[in-house]
C-alpha positions as CSV (number, residue, x, y, z in Angstrom):
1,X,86.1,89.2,105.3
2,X,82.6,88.7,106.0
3,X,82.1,87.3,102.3
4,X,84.6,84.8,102.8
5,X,82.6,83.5,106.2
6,X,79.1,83.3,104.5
7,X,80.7,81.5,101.6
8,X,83.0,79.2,103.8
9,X,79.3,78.2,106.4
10,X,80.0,74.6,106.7
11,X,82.8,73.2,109.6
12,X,85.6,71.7,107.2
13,X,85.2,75.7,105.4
14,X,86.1,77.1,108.6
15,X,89.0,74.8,108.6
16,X,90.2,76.2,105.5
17,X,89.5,79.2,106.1
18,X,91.0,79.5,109.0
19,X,94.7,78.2,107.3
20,X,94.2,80.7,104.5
21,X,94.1,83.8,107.5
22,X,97.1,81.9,109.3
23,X,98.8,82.0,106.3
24,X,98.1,85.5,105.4
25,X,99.1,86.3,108.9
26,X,102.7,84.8,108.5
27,X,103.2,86.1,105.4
28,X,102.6,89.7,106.8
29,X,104.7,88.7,109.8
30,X,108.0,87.4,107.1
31,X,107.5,90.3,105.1
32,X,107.3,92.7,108.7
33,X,110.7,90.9,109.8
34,X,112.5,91.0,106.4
35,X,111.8,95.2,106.6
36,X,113.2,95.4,110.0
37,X,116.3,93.2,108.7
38,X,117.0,95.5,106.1
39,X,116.5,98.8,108.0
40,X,118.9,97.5,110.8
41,X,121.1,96.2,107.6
42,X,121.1,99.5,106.8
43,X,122.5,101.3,109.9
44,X,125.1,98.7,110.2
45,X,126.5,99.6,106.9
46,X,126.3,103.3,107.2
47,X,127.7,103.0,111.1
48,X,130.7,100.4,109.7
49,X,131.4,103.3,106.8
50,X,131.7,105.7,109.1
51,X,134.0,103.6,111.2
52,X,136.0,102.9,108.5
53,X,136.6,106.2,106.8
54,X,137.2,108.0,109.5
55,X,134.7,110.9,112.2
56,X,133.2,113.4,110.3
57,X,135.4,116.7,111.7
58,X,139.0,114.5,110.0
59,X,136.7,114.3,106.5
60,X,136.3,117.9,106.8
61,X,139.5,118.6,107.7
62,X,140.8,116.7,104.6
63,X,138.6,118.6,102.6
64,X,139.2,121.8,103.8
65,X,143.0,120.6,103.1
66,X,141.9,120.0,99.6
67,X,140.5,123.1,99.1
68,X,143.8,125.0,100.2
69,X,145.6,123.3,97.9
70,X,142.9,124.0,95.1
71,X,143.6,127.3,95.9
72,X,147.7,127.5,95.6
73,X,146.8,125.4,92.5
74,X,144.8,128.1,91.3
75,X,146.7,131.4,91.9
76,X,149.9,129.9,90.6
77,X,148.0,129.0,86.8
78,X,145.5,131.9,86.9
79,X,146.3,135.3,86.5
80,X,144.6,137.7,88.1
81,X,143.3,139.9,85.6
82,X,142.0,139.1,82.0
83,X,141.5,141.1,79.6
84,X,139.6,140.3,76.0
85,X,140.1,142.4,73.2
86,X,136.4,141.8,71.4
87,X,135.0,144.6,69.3
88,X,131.2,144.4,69.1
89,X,131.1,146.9,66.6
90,X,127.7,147.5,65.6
91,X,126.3,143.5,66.7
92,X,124.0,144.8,69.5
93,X,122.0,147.1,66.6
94,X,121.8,143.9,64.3
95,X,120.5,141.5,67.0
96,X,117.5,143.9,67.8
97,X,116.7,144.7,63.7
98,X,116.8,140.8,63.3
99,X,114.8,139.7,66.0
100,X,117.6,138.0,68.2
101,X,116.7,140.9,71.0
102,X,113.4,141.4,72.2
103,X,113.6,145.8,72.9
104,X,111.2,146.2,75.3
105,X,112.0,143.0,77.2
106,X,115.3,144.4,77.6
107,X,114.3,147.5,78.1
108,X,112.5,146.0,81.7
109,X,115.1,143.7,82.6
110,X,118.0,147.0,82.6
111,X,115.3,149.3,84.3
């Protein structure tokens, strides 16, 4: 700032610089105004969503709706036990001469 006033010493350079700081001034002052317009923008939307969709205790209740019928859903397709019939045979010994199994990490992570 100072810089600008020893460079601008003469009375038309005050004149100029004084529109240059005016005009920094309302630019700062838009760009201020336009943030405030969108935050408020913002708050309308979210309170007109919420207004439109409905209080928050009916969206959890639709949910929770939704989830009861998940469940019927589920215990009508799924059984209630599975059972696989996988032999591993002898692949646990091959995974730790070939590497695949680190013994003492496992080893740590079981004890």
């Amino acid at each position: 700032m100072h810089k600008l006033i020893k460079k601008y010493q003469n009375k038309n350079s005050f004149k100029k610089l004084n529109k240059i700081l005016k005009k920094s001034r309302m630019e700062i002052l838009l760009l201020l105004l336009l943030f405030i317009a969108f935050f408020l923008s913002g708050i309308l939307f979210n309170k007109l969503l919420l207004l439109r969709g409905g209080s928050e205790v009916e969206i959890q209740a639709e949910n929770s709706k939704q989830t009861e019928d998940l469940t019927v859903i589920q215990n009508k397709v799924l059984k209630d036990k599975y059972v696989f019939k996988i032999k591993w045979g002898d692949l646990g010994r091959k995974m730790l001469e070939d590497g695949v199994i680190d013994k003492v990490k496992l080893s740590q992570a079981i004890t």
